[in-house]
C-alpha positions as CSV (number, residue, x, y, z in Angstrom):
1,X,0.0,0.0,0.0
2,X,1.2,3.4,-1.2
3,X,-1.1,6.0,0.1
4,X,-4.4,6.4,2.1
5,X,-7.2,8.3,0.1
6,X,-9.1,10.1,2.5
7,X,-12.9,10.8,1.4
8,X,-15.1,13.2,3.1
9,X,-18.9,14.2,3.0
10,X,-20.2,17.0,4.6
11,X,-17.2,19.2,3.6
12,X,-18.4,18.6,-0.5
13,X,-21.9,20.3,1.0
14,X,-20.1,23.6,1.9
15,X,-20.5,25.8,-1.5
16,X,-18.3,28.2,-1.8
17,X,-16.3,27.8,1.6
18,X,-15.4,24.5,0.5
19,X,-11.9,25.3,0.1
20,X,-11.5,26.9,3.6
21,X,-12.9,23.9,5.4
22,X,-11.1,21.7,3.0
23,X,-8.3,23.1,4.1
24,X,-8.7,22.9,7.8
25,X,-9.4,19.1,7.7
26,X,-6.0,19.1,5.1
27,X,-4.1,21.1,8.1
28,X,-5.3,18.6,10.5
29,X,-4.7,15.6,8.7
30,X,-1.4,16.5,8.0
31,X,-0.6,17.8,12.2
32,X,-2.6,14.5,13.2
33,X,0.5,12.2,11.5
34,X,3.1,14.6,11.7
35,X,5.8,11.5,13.7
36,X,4.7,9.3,11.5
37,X,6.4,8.9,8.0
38,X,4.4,10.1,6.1
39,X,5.5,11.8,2.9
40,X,3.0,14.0,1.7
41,X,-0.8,15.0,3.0
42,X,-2.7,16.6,-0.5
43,X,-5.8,17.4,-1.6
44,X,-6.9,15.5,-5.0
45,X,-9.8,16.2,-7.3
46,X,-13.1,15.5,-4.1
47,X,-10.3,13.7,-1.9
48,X,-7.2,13.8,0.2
49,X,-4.3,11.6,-0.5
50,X,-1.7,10.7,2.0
51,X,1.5,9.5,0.5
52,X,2.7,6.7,3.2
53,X,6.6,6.7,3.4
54,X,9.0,3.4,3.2
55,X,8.2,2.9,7.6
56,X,5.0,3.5,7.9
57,X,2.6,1.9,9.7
58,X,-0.8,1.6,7.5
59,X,-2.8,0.8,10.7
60,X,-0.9,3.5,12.9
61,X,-1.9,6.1,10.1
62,X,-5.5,4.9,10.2
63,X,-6.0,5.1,13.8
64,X,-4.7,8.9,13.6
65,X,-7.2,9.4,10.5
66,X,-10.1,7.7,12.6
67,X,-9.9,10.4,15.0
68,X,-10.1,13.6,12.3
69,X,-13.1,14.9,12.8
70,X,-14.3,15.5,8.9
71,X,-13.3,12.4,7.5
72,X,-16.6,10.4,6.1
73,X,-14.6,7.6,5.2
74,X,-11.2,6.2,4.1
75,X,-9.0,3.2,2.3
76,X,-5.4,1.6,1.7
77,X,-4.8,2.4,-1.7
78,X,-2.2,1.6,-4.1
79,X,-0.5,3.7,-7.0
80,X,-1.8,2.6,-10.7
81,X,-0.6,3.9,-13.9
82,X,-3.4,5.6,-16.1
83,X,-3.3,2.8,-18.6
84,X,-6.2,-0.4,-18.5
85,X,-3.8,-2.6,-19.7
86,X,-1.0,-2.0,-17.2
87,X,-4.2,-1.1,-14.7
88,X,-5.6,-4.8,-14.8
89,X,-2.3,-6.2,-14.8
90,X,-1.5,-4.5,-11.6
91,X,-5.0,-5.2,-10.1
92,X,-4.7,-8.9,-11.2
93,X,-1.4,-9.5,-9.5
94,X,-2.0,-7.8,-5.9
95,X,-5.4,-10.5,-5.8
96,X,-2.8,-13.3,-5.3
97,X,-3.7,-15.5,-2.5
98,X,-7.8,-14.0,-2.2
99,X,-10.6,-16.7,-2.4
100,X,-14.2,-14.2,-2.7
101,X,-17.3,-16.3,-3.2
102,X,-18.2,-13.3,-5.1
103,X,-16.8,-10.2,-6.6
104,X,-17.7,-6.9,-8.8
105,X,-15.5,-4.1,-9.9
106,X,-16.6,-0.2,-9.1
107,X,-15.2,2.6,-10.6
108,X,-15.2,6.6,-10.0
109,X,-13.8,8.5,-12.7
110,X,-13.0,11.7,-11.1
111,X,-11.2,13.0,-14.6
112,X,-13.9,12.6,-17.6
113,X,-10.7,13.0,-19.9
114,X,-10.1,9.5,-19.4
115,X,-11.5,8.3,-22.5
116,X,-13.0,4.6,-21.5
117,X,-16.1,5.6,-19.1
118,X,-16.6,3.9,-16.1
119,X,-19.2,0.9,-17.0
120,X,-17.0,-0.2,-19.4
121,X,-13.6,0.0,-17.4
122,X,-15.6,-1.7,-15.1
123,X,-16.3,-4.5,-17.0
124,X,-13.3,-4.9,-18.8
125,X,-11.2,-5.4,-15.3
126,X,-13.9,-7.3,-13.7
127,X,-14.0,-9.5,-17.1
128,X,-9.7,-10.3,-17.1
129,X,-10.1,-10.8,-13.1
130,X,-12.6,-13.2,-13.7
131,X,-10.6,-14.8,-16.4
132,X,-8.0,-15.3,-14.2
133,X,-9.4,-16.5,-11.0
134,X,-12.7,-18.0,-11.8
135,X,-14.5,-15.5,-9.3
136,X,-18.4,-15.2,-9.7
137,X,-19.5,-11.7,-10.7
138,X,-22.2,-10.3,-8.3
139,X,-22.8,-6.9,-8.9
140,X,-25.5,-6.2,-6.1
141,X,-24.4,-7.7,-2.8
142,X,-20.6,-8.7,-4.1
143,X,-18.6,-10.3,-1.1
144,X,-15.2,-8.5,-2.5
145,X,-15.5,-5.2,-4.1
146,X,-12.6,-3.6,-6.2
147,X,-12.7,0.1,-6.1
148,X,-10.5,2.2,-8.9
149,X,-10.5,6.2,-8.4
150,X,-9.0,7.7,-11.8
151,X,-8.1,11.8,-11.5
152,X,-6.0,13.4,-13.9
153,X,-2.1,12.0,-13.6
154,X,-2.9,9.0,-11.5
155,X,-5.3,6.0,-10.8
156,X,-5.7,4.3,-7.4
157,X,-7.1,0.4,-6.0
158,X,-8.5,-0.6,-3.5
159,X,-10.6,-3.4,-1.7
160,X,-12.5,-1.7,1.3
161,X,-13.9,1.4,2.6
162,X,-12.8,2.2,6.6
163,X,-15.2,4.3,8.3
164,X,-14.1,7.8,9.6
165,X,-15.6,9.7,12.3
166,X,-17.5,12.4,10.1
167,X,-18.5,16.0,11.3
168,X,-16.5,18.9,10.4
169,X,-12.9,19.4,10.5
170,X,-11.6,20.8,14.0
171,X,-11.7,24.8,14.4
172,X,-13.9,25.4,11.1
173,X,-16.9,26.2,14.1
174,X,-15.2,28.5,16.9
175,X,-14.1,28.0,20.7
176,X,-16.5,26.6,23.0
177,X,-15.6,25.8,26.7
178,X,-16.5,22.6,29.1
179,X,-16.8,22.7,32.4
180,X,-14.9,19.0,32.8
181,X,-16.2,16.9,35.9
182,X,-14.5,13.4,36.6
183,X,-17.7,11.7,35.3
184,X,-19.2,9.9,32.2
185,X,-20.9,12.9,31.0
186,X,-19.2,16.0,30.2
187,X,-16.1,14.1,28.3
188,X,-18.9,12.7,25.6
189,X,-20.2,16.4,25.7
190,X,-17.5,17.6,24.5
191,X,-16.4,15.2,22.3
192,X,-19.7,15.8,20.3
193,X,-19.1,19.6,20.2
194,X,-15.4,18.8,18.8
195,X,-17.4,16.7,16.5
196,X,-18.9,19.8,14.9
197,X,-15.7,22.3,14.4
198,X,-15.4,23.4,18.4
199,X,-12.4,23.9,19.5
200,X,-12.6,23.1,23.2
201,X,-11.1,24.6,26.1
202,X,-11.8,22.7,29.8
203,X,-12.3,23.9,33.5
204,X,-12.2,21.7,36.2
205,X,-12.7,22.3,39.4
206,X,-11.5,20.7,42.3
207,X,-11.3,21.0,46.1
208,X,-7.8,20.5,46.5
209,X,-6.4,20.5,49.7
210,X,-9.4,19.3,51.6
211,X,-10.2,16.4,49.3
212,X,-7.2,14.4,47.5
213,X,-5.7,15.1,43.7
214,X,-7.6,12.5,43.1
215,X,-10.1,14.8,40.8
216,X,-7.3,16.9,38.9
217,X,-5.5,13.8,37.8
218,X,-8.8,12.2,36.3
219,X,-9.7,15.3,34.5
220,X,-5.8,15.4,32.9
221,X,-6.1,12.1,31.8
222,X,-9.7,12.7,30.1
223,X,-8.5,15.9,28.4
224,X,-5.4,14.0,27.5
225,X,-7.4,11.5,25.8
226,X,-10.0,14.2,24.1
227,X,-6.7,15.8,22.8
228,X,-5.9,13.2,20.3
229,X,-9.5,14.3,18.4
230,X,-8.6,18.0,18.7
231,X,-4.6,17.8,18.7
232,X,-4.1,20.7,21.3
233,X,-6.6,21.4,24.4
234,X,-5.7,23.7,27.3
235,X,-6.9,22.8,30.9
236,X,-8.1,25.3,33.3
237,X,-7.9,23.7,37.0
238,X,-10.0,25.7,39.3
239,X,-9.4,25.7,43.6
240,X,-13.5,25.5,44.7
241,X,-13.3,24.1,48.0
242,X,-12.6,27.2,50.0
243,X,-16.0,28.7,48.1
244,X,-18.0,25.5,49.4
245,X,-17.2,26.0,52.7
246,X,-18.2,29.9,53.0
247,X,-21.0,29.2,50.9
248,X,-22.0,26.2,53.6
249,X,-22.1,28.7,56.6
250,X,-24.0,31.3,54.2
251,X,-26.6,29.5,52.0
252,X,-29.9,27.5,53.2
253,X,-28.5,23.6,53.2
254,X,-31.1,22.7,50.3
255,X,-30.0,25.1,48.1
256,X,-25.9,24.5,48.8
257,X,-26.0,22.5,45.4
258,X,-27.6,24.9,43.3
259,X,-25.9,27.9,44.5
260,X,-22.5,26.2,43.6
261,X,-23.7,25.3,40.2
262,X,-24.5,28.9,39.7
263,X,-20.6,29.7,40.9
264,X,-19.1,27.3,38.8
265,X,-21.0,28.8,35.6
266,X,-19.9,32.3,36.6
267,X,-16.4,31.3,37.2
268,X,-16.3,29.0,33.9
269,X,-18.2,32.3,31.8
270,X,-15.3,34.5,32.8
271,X,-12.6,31.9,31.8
272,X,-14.3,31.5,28.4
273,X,-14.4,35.5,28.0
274,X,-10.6,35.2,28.8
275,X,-10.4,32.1,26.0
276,X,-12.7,34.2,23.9
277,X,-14.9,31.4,23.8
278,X,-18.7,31.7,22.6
279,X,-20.2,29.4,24.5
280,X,-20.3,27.2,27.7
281,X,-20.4,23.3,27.2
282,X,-22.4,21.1,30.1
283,X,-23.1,17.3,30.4
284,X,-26.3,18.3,31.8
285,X,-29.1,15.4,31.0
286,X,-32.7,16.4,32.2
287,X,-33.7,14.5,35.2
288,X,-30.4,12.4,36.0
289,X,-29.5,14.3,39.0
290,X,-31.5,17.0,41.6
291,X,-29.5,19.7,40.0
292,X,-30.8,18.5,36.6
293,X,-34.7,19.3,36.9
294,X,-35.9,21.6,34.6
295,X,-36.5,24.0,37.5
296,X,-33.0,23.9,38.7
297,X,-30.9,23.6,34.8
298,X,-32.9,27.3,34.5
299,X,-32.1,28.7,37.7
300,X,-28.2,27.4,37.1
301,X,-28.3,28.8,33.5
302,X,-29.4,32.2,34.4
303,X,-26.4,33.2,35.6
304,X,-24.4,33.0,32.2
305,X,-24.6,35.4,29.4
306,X,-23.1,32.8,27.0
307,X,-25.1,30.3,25.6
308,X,-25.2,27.3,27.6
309,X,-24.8,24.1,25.1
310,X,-26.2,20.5,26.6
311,X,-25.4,18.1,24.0
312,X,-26.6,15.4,25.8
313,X,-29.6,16.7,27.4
314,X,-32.3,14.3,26.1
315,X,-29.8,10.8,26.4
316,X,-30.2,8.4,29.0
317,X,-27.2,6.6,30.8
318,X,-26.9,3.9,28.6
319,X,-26.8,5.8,25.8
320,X,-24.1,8.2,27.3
321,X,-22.1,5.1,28.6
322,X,-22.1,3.4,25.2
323,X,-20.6,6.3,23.9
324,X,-18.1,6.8,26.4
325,X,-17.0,3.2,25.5
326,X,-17.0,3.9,22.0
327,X,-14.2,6.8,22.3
328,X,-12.4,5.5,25.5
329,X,-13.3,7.7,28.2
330,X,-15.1,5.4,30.3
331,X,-12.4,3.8,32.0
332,X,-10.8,6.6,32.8
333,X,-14.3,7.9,34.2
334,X,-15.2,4.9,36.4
335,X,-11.5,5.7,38.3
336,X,-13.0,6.1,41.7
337,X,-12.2,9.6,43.4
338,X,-13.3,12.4,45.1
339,X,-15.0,14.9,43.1
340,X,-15.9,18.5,44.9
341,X,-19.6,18.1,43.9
342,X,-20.0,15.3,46.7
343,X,-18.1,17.9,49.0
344,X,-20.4,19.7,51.5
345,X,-24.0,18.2,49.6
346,X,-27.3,18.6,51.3
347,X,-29.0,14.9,52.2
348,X,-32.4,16.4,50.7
349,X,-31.0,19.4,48.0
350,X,-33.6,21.0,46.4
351,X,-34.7,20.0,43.3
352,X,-37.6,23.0,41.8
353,X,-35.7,25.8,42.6
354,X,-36.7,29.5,42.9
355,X,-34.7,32.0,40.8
356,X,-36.2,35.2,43.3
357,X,-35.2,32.9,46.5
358,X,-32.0,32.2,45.4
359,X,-30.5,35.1,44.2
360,X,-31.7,36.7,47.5
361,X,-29.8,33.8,49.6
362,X,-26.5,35.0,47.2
363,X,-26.2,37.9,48.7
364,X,-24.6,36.9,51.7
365,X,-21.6,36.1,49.1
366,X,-18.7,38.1,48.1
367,X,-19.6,36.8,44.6
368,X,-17.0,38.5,42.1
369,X,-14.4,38.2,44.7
370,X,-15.1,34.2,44.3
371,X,-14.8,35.0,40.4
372,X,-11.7,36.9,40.7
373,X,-9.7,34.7,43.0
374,X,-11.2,31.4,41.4
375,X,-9.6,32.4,38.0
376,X,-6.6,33.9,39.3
377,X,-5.8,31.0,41.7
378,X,-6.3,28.7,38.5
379,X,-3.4,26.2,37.3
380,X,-3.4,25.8,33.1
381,X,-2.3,23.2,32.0
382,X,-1.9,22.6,28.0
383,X,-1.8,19.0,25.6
384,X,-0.3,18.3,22.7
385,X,-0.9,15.3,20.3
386,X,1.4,13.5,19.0
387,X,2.5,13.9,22.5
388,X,5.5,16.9,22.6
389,X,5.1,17.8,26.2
390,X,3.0,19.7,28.6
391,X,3.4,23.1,29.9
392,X,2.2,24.3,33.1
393,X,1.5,28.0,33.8
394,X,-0.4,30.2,36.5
């Protein structure tokens, strides 16, 4: 195998940006395998070609293009000359040692200046395969499918399709930030928003001294992992515990766990003004917890000025869990710890929460000195993939 052709879908739908998202997802590609040997990342007449160099590791390539976001799908191709002869002799030969039940040839002729159309090149190959190997011809539900792309100064094979992740290429759809618990949730959250164009920033916050690291290294791990979709992430870690215990002498004990809500969305807004950000990312699912009734995810939510995003809102747990499997963050999410939302919890926390009651009981707080000393108490943290190092800054 000489190259990986690269094939996308939604990109094609884009009119006359096409070229500036085309080349984001070329940029990416390109970042995504830049210690591996690869030779060349280019775009080609609807596709993107990858030439693979000498070392290479087909599979090792693949698993980098299965996590770039904007590609619909991809194959291990090989390098044919623009001649049918030499074509189907090239074909032919590579089929050594396959056994198909069935078989049918497709053809995409991206350049019409070929002068055979694709029907007949079709069944001209498929006819000197079959010649060869005996093979049964089944051109609806074929068992083996030979695929030839001819563009203008090159032809390519090859003998299956491997899925990508779709979406649209990473950046193409602005800065978004997460607020980044240790659980299931909020990693899939932002995973799907990456999976549009985001480019997503995390806060996590922790209560560090009184309860262990515990937290702060689950949260490093998940953005670590999230990274290798978006290829560079930045981690806010955010000191919360010495607000939960002011707040605990100050606030009704019902309303403890929406009142820090509201704090962690004020603290998070004014991080994402910093990031120049657009919006604020939750795991929030309707229902799931007492802080997630309808009443309360309002109440929360008025605090922000952003738009609050809830990709997951209408998803139940299985759903969620599944796809926490699917991109590998719910290992690293079962990893028991202690998370500051357990920290200083009600027994009975109130679950239809008044807006008018609330905001009085926040009075008692020093709220923007919370903000200000939240944020500047804040550790960064940024990620790299391929992996280069991490930087850590105040």
């Amino acid at each position: 195998m000489s190259s990986i052709i690269v094939h996308y879908q939604e990109i094609a739908l884009k009119g006359k940006n096409r070229p500036w998202f085309l080349g984001r997802l070329v940029r990416h590609l390109r970042a995504a395998v830049a210690d591996l040997d690869v030779r060349e990342v280019r775009s080609l007449m609807g596709r993107i070609e990858l030439v693979l160099g000498p070392t290479a590791n087909q599979e090792e390539v693949g698993d980098r293009i299965r996590k770039t976001f904007g590609v619909a799908n991809f194959s291990y191709a090989t390098t044919a000359p623009l001649d049918l002869d030499a074509m189907a002799s090239a074909i032919i030969d590579d089929l050594k040692g396959q056994s198909p039940a069935t078989f049918r040839v497709s053809v995409r002729r991206a350049d019409k200046r070929f002068e055979m159309p694709s029907p007949q090149i079709e069944r001209e190959i498929g006819g000197r395969i079959k010649a060869v190997y005996g093979w049964t011809v089944n051109l609806s539900a074929a068992e083996f499918v030979v695929h030839i792309e001819i563009l203008a100064n090159a032809a390519f094979y090859f003998y299956r399709k491997e899925r990508g992740p779709g979406g649209l290429p990473m950046g193409t759809a602005g800065r978004v930030l997460c607020l980044l618990s240790g659980g299931i949730d909020s990693p899939v959250a932002a995973h799907r928003m990456m999976k549009r164009g985001c480019t997503v920033t995390f806060v996590h916050f922790h209560s560090y001294p009184i309860l262990s690291r515990a937290s702060q290294d689950k949260a490093r791990e998940l953005v670590r992992l999230l990274t290798q979709w978006q290829l560079r992430s930045r981690l806010y870690l955010v000191p919360f515990g010495d607000i939960q215990q002011q707040a605990l002498l100050l606030i009704p004990g019902p309303m403890l766990v929406v009142v820090y809500r509201r704090m962690m969305l004020r603290i998070a807004e004014r991080v994402a003004l910093i990031r120049r950000a657009q919006a604020l990312i939750t795991g929030d699912v309707v229902g799931q917890v007492a802080s997630q009734t309808l009443e309360n995810l309002a109440v929360v939510g008025a605090v922000a000025t952003l738009p609050i995003f809830r990709p997951l809102i209408g998803m139940d747990k299985e759903e969620i869990t599944a796809e926490a499997q699917r991109i590998g963050s719910y290992p690293i999410s079962i990893i028991p710890d202690q998370d500051c939302c357990t920290l200083f919890t009600p027994r009975h926390p109130l679950t239809r929460a008044r807006l008018e009651a609330v905001e009085q009981a926040e009075k008692a707080l020093p709220i923007e000195a919370f903000i200000e000393a939240a944020v500047r108490d804040a550790v960064v943290e940024e990620f790299e993939f391929p992996v280069v190092g991490s930087t850590i800054e105040r």
